[in-house]
C-alpha positions as CSV (number, residue, x, y, z in Angstrom):
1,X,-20.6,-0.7,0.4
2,X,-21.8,0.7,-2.8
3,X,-25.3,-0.7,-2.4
4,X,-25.5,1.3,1.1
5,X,-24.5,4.5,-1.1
6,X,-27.5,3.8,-3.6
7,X,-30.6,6.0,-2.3
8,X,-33.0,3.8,-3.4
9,X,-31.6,1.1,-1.7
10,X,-30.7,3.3,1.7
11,X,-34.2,4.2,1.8
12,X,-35.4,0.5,2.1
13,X,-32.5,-0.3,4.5
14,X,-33.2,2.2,7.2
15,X,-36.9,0.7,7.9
16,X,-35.3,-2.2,9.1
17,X,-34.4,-2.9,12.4
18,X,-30.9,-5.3,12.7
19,X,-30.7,-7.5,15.7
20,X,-26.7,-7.0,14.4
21,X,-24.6,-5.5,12.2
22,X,-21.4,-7.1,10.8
23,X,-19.2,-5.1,8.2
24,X,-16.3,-6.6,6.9
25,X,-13.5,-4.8,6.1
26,X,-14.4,-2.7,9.1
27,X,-11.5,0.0,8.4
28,X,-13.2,1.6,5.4
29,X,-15.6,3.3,7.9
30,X,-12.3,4.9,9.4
31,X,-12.8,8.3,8.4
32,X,-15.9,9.0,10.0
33,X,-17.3,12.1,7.5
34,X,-17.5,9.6,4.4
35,X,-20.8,9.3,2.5
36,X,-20.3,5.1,3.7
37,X,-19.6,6.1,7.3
38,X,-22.3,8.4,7.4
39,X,-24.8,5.9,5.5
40,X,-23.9,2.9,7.8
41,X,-24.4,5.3,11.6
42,X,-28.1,5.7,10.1
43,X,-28.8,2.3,10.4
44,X,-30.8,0.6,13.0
45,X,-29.4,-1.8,15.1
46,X,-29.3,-3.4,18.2
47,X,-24.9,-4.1,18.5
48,X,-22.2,-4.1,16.0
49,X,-19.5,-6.0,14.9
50,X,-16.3,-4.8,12.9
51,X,-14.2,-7.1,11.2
52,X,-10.5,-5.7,10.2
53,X,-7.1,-7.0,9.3
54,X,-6.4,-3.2,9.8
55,X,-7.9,-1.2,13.0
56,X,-5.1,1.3,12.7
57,X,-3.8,2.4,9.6
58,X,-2.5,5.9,9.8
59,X,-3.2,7.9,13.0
60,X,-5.4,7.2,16.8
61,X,-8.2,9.5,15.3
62,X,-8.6,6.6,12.7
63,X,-9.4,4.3,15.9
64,X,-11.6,7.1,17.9
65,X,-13.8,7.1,14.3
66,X,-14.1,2.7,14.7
67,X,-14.6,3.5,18.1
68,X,-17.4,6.0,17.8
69,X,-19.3,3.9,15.2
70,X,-19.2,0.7,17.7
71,X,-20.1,2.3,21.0
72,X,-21.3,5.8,20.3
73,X,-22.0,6.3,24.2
74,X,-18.8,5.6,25.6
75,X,-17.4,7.7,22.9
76,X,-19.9,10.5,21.4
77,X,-19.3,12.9,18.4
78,X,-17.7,15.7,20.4
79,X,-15.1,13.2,21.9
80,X,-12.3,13.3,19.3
81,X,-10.9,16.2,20.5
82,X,-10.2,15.1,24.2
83,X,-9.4,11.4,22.8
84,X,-6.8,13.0,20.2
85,X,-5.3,14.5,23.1
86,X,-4.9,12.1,25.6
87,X,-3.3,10.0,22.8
88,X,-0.8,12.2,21.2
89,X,1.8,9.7,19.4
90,X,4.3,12.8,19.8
91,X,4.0,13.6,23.5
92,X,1.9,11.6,25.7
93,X,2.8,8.2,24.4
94,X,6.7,8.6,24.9
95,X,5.0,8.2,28.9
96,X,5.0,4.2,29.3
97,X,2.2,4.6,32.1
98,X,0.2,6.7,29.3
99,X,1.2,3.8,26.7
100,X,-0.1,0.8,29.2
101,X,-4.0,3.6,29.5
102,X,-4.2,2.8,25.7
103,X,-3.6,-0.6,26.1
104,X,-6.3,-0.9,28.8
105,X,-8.0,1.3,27.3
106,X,-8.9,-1.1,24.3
107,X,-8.5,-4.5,25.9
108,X,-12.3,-4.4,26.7
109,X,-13.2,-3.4,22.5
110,X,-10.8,-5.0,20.4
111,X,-10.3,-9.4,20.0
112,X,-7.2,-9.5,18.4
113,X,-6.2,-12.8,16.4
114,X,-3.0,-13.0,14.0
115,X,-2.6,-15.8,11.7
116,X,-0.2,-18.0,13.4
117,X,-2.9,-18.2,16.7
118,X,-5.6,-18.9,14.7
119,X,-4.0,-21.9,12.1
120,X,-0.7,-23.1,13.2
121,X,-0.3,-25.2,10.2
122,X,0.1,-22.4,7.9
123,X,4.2,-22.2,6.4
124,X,6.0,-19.1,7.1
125,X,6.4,-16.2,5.2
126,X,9.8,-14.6,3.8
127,X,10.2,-11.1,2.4
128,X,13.2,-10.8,0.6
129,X,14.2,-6.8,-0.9
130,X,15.8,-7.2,-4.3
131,X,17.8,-4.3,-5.0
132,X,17.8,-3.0,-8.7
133,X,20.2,-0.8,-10.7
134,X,18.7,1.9,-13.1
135,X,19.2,1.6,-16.6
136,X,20.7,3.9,-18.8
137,X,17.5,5.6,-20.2
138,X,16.0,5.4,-16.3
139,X,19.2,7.5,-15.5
140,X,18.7,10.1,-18.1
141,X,14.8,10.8,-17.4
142,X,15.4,10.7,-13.0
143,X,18.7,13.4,-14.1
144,X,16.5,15.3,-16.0
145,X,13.4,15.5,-13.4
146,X,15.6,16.3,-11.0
147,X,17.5,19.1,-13.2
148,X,14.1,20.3,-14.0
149,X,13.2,21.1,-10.6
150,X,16.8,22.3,-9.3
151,X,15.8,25.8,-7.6
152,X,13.0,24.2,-6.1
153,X,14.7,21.9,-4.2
154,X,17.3,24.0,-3.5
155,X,15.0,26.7,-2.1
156,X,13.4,24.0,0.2
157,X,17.1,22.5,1.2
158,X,18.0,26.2,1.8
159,X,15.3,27.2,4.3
160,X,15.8,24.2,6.1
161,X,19.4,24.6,6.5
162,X,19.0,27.8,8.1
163,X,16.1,26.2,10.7
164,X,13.7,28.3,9.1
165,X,10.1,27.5,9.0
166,X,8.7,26.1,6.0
167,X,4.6,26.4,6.7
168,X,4.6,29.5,4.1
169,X,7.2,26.7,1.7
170,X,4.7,24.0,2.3
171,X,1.5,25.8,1.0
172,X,3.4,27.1,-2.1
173,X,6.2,23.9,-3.5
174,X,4.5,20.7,-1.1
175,X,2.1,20.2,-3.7
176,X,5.1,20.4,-7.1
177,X,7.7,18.6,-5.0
178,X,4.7,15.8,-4.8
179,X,4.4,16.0,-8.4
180,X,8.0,16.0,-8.7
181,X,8.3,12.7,-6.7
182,X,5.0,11.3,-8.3
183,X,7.2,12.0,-12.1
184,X,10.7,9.6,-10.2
185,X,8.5,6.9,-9.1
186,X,6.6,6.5,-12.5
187,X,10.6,6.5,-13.7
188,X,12.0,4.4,-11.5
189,X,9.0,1.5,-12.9
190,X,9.6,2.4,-16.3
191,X,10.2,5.3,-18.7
192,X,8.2,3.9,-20.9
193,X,5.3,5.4,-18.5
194,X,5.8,9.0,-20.0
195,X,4.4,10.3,-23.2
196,X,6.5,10.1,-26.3
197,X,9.8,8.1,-24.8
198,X,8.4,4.7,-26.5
199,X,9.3,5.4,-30.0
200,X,6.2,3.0,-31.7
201,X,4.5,1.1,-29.0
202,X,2.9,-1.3,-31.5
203,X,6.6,-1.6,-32.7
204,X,9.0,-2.4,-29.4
205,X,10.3,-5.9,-29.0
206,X,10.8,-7.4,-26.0
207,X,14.7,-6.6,-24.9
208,X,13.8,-3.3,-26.3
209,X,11.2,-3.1,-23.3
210,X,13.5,-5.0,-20.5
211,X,16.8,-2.9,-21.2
212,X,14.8,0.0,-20.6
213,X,13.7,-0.5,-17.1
214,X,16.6,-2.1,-14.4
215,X,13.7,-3.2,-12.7
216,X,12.4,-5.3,-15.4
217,X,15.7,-6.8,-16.2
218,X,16.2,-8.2,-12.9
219,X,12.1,-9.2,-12.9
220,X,12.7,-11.3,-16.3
221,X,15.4,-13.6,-14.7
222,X,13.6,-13.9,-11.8
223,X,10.5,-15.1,-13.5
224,X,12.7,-17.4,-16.1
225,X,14.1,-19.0,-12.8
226,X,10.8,-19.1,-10.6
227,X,9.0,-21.1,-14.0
228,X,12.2,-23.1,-14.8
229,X,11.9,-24.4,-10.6
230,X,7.7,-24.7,-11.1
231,X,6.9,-22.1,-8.8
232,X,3.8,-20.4,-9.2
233,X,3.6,-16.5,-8.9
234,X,1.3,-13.1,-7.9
235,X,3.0,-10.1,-9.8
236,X,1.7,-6.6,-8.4
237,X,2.0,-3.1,-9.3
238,X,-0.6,0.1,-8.3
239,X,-0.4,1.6,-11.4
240,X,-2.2,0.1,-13.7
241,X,-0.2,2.2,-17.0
242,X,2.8,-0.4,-15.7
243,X,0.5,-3.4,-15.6
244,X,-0.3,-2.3,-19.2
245,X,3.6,-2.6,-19.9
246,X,4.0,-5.6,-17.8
247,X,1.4,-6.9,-19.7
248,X,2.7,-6.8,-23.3
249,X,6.0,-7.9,-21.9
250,X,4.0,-11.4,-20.6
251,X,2.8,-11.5,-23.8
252,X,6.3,-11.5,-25.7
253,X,7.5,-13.9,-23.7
254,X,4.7,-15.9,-24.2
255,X,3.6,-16.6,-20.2
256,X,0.2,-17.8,-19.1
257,X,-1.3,-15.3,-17.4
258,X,-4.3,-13.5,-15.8
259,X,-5.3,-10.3,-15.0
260,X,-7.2,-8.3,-12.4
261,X,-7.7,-4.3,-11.4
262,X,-10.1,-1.9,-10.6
263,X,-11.7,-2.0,-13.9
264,X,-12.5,-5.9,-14.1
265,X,-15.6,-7.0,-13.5
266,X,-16.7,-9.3,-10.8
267,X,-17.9,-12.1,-13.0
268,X,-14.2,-12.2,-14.9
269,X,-12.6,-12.0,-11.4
270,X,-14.5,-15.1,-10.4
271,X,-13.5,-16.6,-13.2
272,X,-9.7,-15.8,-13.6
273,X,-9.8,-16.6,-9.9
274,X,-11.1,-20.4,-10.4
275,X,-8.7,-20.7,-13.5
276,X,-5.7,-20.4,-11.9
277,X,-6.7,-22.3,-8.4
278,X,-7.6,-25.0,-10.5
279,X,-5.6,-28.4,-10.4
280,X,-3.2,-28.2,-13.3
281,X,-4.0,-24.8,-14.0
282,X,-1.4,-23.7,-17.0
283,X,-1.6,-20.3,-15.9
284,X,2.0,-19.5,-14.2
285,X,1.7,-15.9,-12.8
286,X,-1.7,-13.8,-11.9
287,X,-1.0,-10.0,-13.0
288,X,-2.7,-7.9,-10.1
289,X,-3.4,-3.8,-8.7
290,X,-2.1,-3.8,-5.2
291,X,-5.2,-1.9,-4.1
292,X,-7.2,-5.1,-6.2
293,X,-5.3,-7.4,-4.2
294,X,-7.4,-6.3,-0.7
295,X,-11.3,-7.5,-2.5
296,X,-11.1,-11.1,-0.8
297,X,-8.9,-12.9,-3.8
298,X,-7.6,-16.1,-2.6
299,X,-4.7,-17.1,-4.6
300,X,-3.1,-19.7,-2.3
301,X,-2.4,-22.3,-5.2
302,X,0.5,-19.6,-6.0
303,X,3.8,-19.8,-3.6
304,X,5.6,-16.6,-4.9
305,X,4.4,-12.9,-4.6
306,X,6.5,-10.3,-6.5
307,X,5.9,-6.6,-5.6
308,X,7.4,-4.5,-8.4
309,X,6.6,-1.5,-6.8
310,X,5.5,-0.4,-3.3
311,X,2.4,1.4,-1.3
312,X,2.8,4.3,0.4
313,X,0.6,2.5,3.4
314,X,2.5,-0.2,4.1
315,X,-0.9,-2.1,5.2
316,X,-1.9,-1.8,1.4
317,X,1.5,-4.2,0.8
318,X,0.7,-6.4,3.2
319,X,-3.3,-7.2,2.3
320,X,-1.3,-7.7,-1.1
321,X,0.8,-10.4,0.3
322,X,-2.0,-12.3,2.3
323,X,-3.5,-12.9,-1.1
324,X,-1.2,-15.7,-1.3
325,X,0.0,-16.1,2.5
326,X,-3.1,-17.5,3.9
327,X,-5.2,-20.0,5.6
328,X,-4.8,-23.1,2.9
329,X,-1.4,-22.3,1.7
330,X,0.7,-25.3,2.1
331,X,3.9,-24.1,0.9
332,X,6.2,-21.6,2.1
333,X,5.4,-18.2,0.6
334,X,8.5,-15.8,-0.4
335,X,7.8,-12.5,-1.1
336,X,10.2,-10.6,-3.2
337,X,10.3,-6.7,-3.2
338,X,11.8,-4.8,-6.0
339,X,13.4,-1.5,-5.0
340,X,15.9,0.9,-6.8
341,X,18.4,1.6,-4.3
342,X,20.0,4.7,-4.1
343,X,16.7,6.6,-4.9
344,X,13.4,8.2,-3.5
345,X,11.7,4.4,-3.6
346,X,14.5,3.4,-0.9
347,X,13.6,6.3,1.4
348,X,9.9,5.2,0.8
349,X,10.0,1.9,2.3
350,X,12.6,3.2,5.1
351,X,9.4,5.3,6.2
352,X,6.5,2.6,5.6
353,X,8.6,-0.2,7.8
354,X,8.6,2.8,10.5
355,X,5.0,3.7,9.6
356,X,3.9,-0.1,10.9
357,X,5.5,0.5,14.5
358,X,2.6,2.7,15.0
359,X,0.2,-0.8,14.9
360,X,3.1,-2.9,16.4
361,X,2.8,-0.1,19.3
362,X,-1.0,0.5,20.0
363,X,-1.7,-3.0,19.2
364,X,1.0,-5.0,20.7
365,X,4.3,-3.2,21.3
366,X,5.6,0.0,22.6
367,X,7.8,2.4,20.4
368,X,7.8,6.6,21.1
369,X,9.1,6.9,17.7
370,X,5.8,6.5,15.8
371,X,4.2,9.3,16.6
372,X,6.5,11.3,14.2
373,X,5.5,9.0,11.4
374,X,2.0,10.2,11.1
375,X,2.4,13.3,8.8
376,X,5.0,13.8,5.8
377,X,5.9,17.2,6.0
378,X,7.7,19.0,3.5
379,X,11.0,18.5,5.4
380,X,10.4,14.9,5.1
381,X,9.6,15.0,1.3
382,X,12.4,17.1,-0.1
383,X,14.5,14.0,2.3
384,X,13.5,11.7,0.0
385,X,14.0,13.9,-3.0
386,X,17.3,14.8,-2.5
387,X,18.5,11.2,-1.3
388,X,21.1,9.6,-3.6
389,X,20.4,12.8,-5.9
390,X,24.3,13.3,-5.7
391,X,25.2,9.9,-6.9
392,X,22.6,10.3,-9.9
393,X,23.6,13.7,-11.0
394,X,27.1,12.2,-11.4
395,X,26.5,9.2,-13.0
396,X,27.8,7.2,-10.5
């Protein structure tokens, strides 16, 4: 995809005439005014083929854009309009003869194949949420956000209290109560993520670093437990400031490790890939970027994914997973998902299992609810601000 962005090489491209075009990972051509998507409709070509793990990540107009690309005359430019329409998750589909049009609708375009129809030898997978406690210093800095931003909450809890609307709100507070919740999450990982609350970096020891973060406690028996039993594990975080933290804490407590994000290079990735796959590898846990963990890395030598944190897609989280759960995994994969309860993070993943109905229901299933999921409005956000907020400001 970044070779199609080059002009030098777009120029050269477009001469050609494809008998057929294949892209793989087929969803990154979902938003159809992208330089890529753009790029890729100037080719010539006789047919098409999109490959996807994800046709539908976040709305129908994501599918029209797929669509479009693929079969441009059944579905031209001025289209999305009337297709957004007829499809609206928050009136039309609550209609089950409108629901069973959609399905029809994409019988003919879309050959869909899940894991367990294509290799029925491959083990289960189980997702187990660990809930963690905050620590002392977590509870001071999430107190002290919150404090910070006290009349702008209120304001927001006010208006909506009284049914008013918030569309001139939004424009004005949606983007600091996104900050705001942007500042908890970084807390609820580790303080140690803000300027100036780690003392001497160079300097911190080891318990120092765990008693700061509840998170990290519980991560540090786990991981003592999961070596002690020879399991083999895929530790991921998207930010990479807490893989840096995560990192030195590997370090102290001497595990063998590799590392990949964004900023490694593709030689190094092949080669921290082949490492730990290898027969006897010594390495016991591969340190990974969720948004890393979608680039085609086969880790299936591991058996134990950790996320410490969580996407707000939740289809991000689950290309994370199938790093490990894949074709060639031979043993049973669990998943373990850290969250803090009683905090924005809880609220986060109540709304990302809801997110996925939305697939479940224009690819398989049928649920009305969905349609609300689409947008988080500023009703929704100052929710999950002010969720558990009580408990915190009291200590309890």
């Amino acid at each position: 995809f970044e070779m199609i962005k080059s002009p030098a090489f777009n120029n050269s491209i477009k001469r050609i005439r494809f008998r057929c075009l294949v892209i793989d990972e087929g969803h990154v051509i979902k938003n159809e005014t992208t330089q890529i998507s753009q790029t890729l409709r100037k080719l010539q070509y006789s047919t098409a083929l999109l490959l996807t793990g994800t046709p539908l990540q976040n709305n129908m107009h994501e599918l029209w854009a797929l669509l479009n690309f693929l079969f441009p005359y059944i579905f031209p430019e001025g289209s999305s309009g009337s297709f957004d329409s007829a499809f609206n998750l928050t009136k039309n589909l609550a209609n089950g003869d409108m629901l069973s049009k959609c399905h029809y609708m994409l019988r003919p375009f879309i050959l869909r194949r899940i894991k367990a129809d294509v290799e029925k030898s491959v083990p289960p997978k189980e997702e187990i949420k660990v809930f963690c406690p905050l620590s002392e210093m977590q509870q001071f800095w999430y107190k002290h956000l919150l404090l910070r931003e006290t009349h702008l909450l209120q304001k927001g809890v006010s208006a909506t209290e009284r049914g008013e609307e918030l569309e001139i709100t939004a424009k004005t507070q949606y983007q600091q109560l996104s900050n705001l919740l942007m500042q908890l999450r970084k807390c609820l990982c580790h303080p140690f993520l803000f300027d100036g609350v780690e003392s001497d970096p160079e300097e911190t020891l080891v318990e120092e670093l765990v008693q700061a973060s509840g998170k990290l406690q519980i991560l540090d028996r786990l991981l003592q437990k999961l070596q002690a039993s020879g399991h083999r594990v895929v530790l991921f975080s998207q930010f990479t400031s807490m893989l840096d933290i995560l990192e030195d804490y590997l370090v102290q407590r001497e595990y063998k490790y590799c590392r990949l994000d964004g900023s490694t290079n593709r030689v190094q990735r092949s080669v921290d890939i082949a490492t730990f796959n290898a027969p006897g590898s010594p390495y016991f846990l591969f340190l990974m970027s969720t948004r890393a963990g979608g680039l085609g890395v086969n880790l299936q030598t591991a058996d134990t994914a950790i996320l410490y944190d969580s996407d707000w897609n939740p289809q991000s989280d689950l290309q994370a997973m199938a790093r490990v759960h894949r074709i060639g995994q031979t043993k049973t994969v669990h998943v373990y998902r850290l969250v803090t309860r009683g905090t924005v993070e809880e609220r986060m993943i109540q709304r990302a299992e809801k997110k996925l109905y939305l697939d479940q229901m224009v690819n398989r299933g049928s649920t009305a609810q969905a349609g609300k999921l689409e947008k988080l409005g500023t009703d929704a956000l100052l929710q999950m601000l002010t969720f558990g907020a009580d408990k915190i400001l009291s200590a309890d």
